[in-house]
ZADO-1210 file (C-alpha; in nm, 4 decimals, padded with zeros to 6 digits):
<atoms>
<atom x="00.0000" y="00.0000" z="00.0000" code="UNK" pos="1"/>
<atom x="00.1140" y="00.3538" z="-00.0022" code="UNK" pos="2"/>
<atom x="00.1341" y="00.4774" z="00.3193" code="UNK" pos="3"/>
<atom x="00.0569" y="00.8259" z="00.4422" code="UNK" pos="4"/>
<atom x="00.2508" y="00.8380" z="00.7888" code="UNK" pos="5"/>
<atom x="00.2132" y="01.1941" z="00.9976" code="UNK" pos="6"/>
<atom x="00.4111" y="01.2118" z="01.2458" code="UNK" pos="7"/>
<atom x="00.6508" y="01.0197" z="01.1046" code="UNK" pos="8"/>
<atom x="01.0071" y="01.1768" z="01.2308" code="UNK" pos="9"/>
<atom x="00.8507" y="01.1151" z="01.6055" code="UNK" pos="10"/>
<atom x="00.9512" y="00.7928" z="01.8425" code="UNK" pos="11"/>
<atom x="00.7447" y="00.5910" z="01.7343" code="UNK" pos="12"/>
<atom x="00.7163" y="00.7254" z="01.3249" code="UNK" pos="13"/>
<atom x="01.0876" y="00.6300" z="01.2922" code="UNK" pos="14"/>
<atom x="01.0377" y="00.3159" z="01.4063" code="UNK" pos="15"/>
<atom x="00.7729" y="00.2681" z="01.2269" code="UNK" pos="16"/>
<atom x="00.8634" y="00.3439" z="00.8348" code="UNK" pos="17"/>
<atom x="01.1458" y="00.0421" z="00.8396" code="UNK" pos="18"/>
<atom x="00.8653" y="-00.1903" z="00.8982" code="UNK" pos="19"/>
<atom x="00.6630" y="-00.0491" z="00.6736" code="UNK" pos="20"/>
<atom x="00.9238" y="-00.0612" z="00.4054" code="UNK" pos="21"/>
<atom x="01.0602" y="-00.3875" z="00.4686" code="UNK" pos="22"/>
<atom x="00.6373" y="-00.5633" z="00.4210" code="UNK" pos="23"/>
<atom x="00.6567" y="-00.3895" z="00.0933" code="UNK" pos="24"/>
<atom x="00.4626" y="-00.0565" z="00.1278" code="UNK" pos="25"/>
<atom x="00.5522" y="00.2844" z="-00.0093" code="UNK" pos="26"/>
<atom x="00.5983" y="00.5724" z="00.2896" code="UNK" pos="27"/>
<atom x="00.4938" y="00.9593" z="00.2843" code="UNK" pos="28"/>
<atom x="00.5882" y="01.0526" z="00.6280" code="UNK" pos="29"/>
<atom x="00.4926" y="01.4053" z="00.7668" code="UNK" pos="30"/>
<atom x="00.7183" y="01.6114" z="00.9878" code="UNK" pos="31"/>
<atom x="00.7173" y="02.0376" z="01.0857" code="UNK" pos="32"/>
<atom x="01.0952" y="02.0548" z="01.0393" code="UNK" pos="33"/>
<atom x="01.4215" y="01.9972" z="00.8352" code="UNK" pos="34"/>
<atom x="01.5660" y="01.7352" z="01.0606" code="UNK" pos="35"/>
<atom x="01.2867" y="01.5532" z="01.0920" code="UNK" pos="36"/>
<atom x="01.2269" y="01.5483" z="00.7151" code="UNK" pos="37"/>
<atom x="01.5534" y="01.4112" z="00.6930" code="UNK" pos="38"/>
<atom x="01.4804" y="01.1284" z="00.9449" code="UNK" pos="39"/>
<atom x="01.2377" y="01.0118" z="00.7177" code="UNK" pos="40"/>
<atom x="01.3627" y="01.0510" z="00.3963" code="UNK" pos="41"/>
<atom x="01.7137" y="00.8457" z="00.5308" code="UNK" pos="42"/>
<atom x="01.5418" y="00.5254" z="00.5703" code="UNK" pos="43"/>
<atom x="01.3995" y="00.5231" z="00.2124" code="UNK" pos="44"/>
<atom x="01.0558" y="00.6917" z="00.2785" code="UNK" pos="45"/>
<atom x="00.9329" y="01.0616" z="00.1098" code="UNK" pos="46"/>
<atom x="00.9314" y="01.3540" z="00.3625" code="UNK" pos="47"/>
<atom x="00.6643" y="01.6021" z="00.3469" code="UNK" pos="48"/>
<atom x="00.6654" y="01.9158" z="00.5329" code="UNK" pos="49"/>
<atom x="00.3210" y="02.0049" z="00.7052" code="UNK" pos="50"/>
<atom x="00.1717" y="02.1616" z="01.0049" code="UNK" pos="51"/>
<atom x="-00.1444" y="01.8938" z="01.0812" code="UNK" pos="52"/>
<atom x="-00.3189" y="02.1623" z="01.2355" code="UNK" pos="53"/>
<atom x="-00.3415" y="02.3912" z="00.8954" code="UNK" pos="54"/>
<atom x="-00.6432" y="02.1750" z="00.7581" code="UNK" pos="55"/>
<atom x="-00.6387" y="02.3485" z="00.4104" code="UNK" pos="56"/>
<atom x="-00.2521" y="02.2456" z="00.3734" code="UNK" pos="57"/>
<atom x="-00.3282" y="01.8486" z="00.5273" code="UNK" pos="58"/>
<atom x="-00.6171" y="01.8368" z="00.2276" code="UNK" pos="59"/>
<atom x="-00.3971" y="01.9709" z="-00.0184" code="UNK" pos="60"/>
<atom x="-00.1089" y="01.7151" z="00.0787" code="UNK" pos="61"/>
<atom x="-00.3398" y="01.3818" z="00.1286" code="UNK" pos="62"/>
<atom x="-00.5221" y="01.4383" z="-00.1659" code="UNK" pos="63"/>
<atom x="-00.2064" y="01.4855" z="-00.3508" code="UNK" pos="64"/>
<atom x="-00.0450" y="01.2068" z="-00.2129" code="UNK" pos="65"/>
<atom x="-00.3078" y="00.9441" z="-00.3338" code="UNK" pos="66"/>
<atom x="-00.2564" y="00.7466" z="-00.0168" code="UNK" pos="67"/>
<atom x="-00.4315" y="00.3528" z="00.0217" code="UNK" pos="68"/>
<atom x="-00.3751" y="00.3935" z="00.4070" code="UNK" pos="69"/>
<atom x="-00.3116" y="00.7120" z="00.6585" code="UNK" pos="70"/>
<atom x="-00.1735" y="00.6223" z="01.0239" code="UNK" pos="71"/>
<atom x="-00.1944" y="00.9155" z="01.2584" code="UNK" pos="72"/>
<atom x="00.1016" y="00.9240" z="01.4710" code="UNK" pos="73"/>
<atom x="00.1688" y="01.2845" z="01.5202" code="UNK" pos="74"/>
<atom x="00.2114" y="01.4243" z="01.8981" code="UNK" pos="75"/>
<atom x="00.4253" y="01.7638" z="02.0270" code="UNK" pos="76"/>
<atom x="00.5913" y="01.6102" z="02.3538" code="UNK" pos="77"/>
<atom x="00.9705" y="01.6244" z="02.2584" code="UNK" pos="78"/>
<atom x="01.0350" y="01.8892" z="02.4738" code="UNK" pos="79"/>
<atom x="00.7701" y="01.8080" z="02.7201" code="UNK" pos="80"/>
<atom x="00.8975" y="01.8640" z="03.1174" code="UNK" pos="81"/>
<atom x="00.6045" y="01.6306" z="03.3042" code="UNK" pos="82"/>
<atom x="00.5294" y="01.8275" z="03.6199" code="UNK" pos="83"/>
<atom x="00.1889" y="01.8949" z="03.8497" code="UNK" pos="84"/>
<atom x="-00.0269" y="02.0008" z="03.5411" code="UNK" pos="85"/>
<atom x="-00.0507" y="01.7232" z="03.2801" code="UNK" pos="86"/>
<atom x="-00.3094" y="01.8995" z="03.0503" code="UNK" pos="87"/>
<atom x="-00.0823" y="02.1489" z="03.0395" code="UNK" pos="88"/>
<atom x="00.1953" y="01.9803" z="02.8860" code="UNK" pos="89"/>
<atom x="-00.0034" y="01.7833" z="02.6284" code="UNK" pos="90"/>
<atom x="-00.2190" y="02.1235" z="02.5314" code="UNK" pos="91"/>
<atom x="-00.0039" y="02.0929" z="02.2075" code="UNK" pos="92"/>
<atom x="-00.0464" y="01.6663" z="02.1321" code="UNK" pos="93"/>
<atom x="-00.4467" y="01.7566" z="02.2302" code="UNK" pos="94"/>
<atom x="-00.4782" y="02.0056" z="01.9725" code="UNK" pos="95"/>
<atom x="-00.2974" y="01.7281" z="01.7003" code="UNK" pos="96"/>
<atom x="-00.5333" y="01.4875" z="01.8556" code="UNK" pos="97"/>
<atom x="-00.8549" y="01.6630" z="01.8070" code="UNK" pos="98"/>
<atom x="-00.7972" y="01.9391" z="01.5533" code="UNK" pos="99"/>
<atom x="-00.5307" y="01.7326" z="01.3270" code="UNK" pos="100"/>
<atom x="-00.7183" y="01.4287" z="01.3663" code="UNK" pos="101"/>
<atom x="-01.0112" y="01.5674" z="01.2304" code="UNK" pos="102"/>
<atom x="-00.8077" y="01.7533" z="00.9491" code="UNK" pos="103"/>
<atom x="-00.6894" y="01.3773" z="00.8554" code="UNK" pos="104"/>
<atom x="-01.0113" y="01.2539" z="00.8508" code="UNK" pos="105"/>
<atom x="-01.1500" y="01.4800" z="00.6250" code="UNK" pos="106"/>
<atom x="-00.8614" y="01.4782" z="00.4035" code="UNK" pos="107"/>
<atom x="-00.8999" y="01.1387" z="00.3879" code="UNK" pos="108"/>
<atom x="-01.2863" y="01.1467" z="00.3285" code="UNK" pos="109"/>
<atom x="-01.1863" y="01.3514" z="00.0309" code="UNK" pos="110"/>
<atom x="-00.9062" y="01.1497" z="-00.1287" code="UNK" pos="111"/>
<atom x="-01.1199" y="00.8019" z="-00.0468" code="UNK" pos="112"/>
<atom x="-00.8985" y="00.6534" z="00.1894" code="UNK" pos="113"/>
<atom x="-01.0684" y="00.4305" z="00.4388" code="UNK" pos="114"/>
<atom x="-00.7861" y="00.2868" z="00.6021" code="UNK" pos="115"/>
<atom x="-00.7010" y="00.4400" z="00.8838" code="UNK" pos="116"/>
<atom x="-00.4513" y="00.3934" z="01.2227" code="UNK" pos="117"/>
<atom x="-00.4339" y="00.6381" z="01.5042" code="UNK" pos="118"/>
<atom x="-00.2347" y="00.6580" z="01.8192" code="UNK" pos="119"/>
<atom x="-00.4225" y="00.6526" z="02.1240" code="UNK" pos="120"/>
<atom x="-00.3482" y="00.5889" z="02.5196" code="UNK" pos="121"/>
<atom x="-00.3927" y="00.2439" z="02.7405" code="UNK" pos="122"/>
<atom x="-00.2552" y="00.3259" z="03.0750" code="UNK" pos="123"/>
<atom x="-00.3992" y="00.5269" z="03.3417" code="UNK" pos="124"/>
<atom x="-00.7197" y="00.5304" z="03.1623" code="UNK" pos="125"/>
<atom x="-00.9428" y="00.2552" z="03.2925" code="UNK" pos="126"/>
<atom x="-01.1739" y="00.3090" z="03.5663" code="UNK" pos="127"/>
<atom x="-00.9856" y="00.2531" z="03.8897" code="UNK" pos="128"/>
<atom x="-01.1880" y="00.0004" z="04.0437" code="UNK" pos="129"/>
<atom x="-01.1820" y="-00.3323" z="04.0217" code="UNK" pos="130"/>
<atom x="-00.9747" y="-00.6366" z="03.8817" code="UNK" pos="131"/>
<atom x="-00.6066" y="-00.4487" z="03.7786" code="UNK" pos="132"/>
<atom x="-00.5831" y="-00.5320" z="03.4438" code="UNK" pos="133"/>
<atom x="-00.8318" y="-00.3934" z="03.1933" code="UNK" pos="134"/>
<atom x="-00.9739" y="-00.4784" z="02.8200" code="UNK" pos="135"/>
<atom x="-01.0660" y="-00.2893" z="02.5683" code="UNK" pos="136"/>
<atom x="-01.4765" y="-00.3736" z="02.6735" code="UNK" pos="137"/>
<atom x="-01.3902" y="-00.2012" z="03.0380" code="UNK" pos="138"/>
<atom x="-01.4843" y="00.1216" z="03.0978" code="UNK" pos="139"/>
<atom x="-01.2653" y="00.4530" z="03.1147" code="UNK" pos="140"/>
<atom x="-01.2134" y="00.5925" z="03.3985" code="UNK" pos="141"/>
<atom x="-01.4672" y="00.9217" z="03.4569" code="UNK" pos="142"/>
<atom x="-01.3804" y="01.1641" z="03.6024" code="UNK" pos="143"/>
<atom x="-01.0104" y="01.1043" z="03.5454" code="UNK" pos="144"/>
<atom x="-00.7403" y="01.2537" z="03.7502" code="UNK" pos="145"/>
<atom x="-00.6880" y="01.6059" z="03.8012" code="UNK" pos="146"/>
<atom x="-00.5307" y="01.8503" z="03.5660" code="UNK" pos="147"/>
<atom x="-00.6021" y="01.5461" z="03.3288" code="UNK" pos="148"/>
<atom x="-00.9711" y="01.6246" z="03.1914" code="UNK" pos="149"/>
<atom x="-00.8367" y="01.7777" z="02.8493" code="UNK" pos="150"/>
<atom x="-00.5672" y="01.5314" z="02.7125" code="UNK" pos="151"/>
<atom x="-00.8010" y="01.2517" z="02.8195" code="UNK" pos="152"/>
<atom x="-01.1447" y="01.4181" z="02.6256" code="UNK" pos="153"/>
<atom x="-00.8574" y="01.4797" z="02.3462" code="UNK" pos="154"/>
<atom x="-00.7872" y="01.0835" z="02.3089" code="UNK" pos="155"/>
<atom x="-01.1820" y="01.0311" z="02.3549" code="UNK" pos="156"/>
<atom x="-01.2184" y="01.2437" z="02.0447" code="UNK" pos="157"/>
<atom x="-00.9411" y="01.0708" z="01.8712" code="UNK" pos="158"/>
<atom x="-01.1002" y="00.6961" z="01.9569" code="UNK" pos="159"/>
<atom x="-01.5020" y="00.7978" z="01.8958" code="UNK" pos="160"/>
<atom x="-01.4185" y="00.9923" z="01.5143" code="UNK" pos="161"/>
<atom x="-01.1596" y="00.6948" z="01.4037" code="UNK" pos="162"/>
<atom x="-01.3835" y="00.4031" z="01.5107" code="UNK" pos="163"/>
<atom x="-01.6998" y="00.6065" z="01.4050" code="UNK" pos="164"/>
<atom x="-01.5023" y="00.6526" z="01.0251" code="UNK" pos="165"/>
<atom x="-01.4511" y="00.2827" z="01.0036" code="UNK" pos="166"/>
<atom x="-01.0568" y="00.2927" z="01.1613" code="UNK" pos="167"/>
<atom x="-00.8482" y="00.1366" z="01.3922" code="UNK" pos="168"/>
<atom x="-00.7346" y="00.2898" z="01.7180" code="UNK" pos="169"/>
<atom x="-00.3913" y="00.1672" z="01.9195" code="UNK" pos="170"/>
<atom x="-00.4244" y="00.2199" z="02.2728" code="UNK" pos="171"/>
<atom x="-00.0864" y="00.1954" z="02.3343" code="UNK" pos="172"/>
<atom x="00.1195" y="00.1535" z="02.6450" code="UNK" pos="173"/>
<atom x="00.3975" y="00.3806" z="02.8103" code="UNK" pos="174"/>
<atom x="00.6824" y="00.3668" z="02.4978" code="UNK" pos="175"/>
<atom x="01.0331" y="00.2871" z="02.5845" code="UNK" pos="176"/>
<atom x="01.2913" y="00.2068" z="02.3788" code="UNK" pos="177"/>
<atom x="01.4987" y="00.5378" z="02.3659" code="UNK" pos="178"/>
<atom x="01.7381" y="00.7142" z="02.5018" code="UNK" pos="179"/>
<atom x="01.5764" y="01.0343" z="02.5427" code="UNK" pos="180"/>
<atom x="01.2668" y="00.8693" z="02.6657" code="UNK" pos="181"/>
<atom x="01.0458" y="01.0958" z="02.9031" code="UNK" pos="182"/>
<atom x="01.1092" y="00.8868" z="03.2454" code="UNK" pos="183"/>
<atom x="01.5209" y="00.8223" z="03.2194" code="UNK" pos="184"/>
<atom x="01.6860" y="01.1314" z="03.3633" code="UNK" pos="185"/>
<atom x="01.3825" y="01.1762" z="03.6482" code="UNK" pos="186"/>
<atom x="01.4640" y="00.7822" z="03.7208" code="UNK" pos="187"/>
<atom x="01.8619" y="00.8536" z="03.6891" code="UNK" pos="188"/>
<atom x="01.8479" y="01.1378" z="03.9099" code="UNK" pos="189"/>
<atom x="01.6034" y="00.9679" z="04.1567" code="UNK" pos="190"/>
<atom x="01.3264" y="01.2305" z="04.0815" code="UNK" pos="191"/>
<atom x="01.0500" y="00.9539" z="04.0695" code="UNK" pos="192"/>
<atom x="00.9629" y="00.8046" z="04.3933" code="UNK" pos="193"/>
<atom x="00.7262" y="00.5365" z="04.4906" code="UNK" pos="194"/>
<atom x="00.4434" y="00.7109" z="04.6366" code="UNK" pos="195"/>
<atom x="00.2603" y="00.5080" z="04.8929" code="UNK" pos="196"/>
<atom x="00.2493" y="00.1181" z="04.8307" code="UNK" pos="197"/>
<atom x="00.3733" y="00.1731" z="04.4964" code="UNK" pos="198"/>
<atom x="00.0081" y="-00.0155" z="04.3526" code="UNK" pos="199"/>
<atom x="-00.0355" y="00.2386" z="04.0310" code="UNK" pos="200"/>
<atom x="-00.0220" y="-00.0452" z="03.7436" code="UNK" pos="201"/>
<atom x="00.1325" y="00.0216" z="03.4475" code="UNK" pos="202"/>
<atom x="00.1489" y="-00.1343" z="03.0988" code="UNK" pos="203"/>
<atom x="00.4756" y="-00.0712" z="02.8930" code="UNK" pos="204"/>
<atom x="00.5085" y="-00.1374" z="02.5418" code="UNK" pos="205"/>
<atom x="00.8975" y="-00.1354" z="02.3453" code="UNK" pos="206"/>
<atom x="00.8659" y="00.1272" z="02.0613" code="UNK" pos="207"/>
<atom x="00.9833" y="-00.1526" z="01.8237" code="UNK" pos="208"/>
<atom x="00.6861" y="-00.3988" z="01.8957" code="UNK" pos="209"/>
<atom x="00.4482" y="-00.0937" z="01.9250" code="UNK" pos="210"/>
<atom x="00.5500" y="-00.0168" z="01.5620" code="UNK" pos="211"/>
<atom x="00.4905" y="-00.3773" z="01.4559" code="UNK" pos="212"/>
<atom x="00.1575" y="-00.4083" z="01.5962" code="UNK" pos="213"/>
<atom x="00.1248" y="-00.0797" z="01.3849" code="UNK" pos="214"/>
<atom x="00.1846" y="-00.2607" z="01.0629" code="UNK" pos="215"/>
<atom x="-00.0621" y="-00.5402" z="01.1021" code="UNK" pos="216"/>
<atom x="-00.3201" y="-00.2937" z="01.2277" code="UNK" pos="217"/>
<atom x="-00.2926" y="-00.1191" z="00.9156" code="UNK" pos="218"/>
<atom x="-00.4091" y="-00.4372" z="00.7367" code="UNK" pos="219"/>
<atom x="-00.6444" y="-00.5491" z="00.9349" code="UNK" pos="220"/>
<atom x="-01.0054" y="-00.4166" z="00.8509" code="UNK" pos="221"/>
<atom x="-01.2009" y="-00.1636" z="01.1039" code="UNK" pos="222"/>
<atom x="-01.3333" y="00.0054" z="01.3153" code="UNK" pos="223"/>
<atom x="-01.1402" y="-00.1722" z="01.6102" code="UNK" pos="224"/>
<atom x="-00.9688" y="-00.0489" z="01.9438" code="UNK" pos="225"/>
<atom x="-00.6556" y="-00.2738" z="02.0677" code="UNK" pos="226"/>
<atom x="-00.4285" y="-00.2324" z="02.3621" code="UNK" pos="227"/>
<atom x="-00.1204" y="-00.2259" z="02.2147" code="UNK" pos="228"/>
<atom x="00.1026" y="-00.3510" z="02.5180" code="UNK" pos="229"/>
<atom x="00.3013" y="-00.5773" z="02.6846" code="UNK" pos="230"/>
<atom x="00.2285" y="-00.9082" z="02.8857" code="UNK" pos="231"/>
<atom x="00.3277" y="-00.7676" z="03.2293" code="UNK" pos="232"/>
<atom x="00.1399" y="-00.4876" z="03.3385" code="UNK" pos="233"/>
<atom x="00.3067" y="-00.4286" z="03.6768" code="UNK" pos="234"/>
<atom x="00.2838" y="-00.1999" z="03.9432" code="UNK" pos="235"/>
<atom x="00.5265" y="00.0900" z="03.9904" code="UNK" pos="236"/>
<atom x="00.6654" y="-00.0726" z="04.3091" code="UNK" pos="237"/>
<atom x="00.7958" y="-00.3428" z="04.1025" code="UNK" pos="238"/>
<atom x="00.9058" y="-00.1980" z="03.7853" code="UNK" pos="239"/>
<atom x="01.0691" y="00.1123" z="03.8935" code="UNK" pos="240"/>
<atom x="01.3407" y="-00.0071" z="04.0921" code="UNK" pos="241"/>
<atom x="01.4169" y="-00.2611" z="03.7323" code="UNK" pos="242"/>
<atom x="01.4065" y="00.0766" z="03.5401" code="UNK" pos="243"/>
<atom x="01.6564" y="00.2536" z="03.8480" code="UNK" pos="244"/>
<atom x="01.9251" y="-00.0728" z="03.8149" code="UNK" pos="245"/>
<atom x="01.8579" y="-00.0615" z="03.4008" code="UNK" pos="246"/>
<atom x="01.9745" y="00.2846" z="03.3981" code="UNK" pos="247"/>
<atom x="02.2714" y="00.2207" z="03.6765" code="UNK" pos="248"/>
<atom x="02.1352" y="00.4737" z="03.8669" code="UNK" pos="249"/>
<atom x="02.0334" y="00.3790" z="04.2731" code="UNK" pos="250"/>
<atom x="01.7441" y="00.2703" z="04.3611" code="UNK" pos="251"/>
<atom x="01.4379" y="00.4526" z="04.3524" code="UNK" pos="252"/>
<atom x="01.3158" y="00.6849" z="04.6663" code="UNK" pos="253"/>
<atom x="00.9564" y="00.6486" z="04.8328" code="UNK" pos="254"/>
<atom x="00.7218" y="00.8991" z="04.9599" code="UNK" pos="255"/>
<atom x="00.4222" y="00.8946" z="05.1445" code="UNK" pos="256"/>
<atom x="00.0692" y="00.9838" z="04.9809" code="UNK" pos="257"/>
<atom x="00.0278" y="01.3413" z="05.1459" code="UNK" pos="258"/>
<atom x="00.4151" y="01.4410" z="05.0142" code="UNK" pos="259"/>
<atom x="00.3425" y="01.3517" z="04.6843" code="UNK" pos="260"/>
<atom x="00.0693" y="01.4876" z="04.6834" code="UNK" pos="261"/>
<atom x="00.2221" y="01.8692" z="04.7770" code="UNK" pos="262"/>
<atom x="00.4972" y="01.8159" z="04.5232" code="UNK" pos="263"/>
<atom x="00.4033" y="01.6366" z="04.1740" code="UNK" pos="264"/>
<atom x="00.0153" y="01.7008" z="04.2600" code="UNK" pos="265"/>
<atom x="-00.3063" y="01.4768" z="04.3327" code="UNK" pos="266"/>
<atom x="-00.2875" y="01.3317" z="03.9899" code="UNK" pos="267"/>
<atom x="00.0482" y="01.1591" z="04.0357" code="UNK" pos="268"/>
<atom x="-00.0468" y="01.0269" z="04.3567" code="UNK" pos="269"/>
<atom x="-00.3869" y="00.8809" z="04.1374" code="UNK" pos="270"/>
<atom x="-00.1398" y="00.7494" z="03.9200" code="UNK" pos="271"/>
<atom x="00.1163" y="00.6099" z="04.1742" code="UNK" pos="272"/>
<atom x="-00.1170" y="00.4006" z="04.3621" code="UNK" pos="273"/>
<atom x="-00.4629" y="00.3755" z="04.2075" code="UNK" pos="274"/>
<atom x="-00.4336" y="00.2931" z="03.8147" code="UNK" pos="275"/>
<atom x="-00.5124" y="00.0221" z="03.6186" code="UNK" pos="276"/>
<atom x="-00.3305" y="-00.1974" z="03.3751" code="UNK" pos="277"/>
<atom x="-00.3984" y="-00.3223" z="03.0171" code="UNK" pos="278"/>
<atom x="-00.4931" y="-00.6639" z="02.8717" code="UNK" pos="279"/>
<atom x="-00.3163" y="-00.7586" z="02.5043" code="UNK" pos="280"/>
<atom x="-00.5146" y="-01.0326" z="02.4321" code="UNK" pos="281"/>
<atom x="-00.7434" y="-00.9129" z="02.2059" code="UNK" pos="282"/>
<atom x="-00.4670" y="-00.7561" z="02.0167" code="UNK" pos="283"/>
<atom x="-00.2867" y="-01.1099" z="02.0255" code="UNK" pos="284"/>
<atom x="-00.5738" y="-01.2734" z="01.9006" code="UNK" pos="285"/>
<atom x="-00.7146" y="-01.0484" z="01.5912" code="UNK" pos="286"/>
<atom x="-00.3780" y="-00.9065" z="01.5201" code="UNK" pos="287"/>
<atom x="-00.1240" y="-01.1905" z="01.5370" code="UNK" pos="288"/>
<atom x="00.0975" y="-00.9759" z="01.7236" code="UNK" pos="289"/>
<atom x="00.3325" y="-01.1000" z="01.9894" code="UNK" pos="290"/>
<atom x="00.5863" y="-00.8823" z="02.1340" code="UNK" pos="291"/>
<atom x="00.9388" y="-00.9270" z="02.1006" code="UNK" pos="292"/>
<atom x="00.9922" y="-00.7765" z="02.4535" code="UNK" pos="293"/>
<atom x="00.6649" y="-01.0169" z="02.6545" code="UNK" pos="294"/>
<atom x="00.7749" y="-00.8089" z="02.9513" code="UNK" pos="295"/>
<atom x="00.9203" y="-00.4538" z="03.0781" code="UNK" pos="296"/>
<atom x="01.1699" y="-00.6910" z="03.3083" code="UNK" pos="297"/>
<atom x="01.3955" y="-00.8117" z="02.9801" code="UNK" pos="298"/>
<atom x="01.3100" y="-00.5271" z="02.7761" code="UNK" pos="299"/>
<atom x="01.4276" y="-00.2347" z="02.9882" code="UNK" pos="300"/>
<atom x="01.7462" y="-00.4443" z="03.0187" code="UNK" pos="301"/>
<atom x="01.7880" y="-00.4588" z="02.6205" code="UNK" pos="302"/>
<atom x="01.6876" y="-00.0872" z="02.5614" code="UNK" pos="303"/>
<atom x="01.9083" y="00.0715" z="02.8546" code="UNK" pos="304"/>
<atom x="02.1598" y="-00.1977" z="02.9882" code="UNK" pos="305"/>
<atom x="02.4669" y="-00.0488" z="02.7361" code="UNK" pos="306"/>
<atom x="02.4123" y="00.2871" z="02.8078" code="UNK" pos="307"/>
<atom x="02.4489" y="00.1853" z="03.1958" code="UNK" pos="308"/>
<atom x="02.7400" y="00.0479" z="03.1255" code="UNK" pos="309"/>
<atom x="02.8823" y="00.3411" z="02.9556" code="UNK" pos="310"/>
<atom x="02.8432" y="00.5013" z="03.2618" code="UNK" pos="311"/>
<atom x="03.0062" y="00.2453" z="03.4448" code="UNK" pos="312"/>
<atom x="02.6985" y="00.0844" z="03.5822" code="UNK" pos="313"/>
<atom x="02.6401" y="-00.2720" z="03.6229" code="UNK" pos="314"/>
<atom x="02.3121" y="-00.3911" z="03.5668" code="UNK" pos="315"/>
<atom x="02.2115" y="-00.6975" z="03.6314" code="UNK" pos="316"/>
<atom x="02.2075" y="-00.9726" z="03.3510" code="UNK" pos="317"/>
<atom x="01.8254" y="-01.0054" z="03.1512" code="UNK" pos="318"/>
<atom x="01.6471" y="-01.3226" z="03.2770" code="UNK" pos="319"/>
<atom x="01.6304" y="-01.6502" z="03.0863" code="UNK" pos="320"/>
</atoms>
């Protein structure tokens, strides 16, 4: 197929357009700057400069592109400094997830394309009450955490007009996989603590298998919504101090409830000790995805272990 790819130069896009490539299919990859045009166009794929939230210039460039499929991978968090107000920091990725997707959409009405992939959010979103691990048929969680409302009524929008235009939506989990990845220096320089028992659950997905699961969602017919993540949703009590040894740096800190609470805010307390991990199985069945990396415990190993020992760390050896 050929393949229109915004966001492409991102985390996840890079990853992304090898796999692509290598089942065959021809790339158009979307990115706002020079480097990031460059990114694409490297790995064999054609760069195309475009601002998703101009929805004149994302007609003008689907249309002209002639695309078979569109996956929506575009997001602004770089640069993003995760502090006390979330919606804050993803005021940017919200406006890509509500204004751009619906720019896609109707670019995409336009040119007749009506395949269609878009990057959407598994943990911390499930309602915080009952078993710990979620599917796709459990409820969100309403009213979600503080300072949280927008980004998570942005990724509503993004799942209701995709499924409702006959498309697939990834509910991914928290991407690792890179160096610059959001949680690495606050884990190296012990700036994420355990807050109270540490029972948060999180599900983790290795930007490499997230990117494959991409590729099969893309031919796989719609509307569907999959977690995209690991087998080993875990709480943060248990993988943080694997992330902390990963990275060589020492062992994670804890604080109580109330602390937290007056530091990072209410919502990372929510997090820390109240939220809910994903199920893969559905994915795993309809998909025929399996993860290289089953679990966060070998895969934060792979990803990070050489870079410890760079530093002269020592990190213990993966398991069997």
């Amino acid at each position: 197929m050929r393949v229109f790819v915004a966001g492409a130069s991102g985390a996840i896009g890079t990853r992304l357009i090898p796999q692509l490539l290598d089942r065959g299919h021809e790339v158009i990859g979307t990115s706002t700057s020079v480097n990031g045009a460059e990114r694409i166009r490297r790995p064999g794929a054609k760069p195309v400069r475009l601002d998703l939230l101009d929805a004149e210039a994302v007609r003008k460039s689907v249309v002209g592109a002639k695309p078979d499929a569109i996956v929506h991978e575009a997001t602004a968090l770089a640069s993003a400094s995760f502090g006390r107000n979330f919606d804050r920091e993803f005021h940017s990725t919200n406006r890509l997830r509500t204004e751009g997707t619906d720019a896609l959409l109707a670019a995409a009405r336009e040119a007749g394309v009506t395949r269609f992939v878009a990057q959407s959010f598994a943990s911390y979103r499930y309602v915080r009450e009952g078993g710990l691990v979620k599917t796709e048929d459990d409820p969100l969680d309403t009213p979600p955490a503080p300072k949280m409302a927008e980004s998570w009524a942005a990724m509503d929008h993004v799942e209701e007009a995709v499924t409702e235009a006959g498309g697939i939506v990834l509910r991914y989990g928290v991407f690792y996989g890179a160096d610059n990845d959001g949680l690495v220096e606050p884990v190296r320089k012990r700036q994420f603590p355990i807050v109270g028992d540490g029972g948060g659950m999180i599900s983790w997905i290795h930007l490499e298998d997230a990117a494959a699961a991409t590729v099969l969602a893309l031919e796989h017919e719609g509307p569907a919504i999959y977690n995209i993540v690991d087998d080993d949703p875990a709480p943060v009590r248990d993988w943080l101090p694997v992330l902390a040894e990963s990275l060589g740096a020492r062992p994670p800190r804890r604080a109580p409830r109330w602390l937290a609470g007056l530091i990072a805010g209410k919502g990372a307390v929510v997090l820390g000790t109240e939220a809910r991990g994903a199920s893969n199985a559905k994915a795993k069945r309809e998909l025929g995805w399996e993860p290289r990396y089953a679990s966060w415990r070998q895969g934060f190993r792979a990803a990070y272990g050489s870079s410890a020992l760079a530093r002269g760390g020592t990190p213990a050896p993966a398991a069997a």
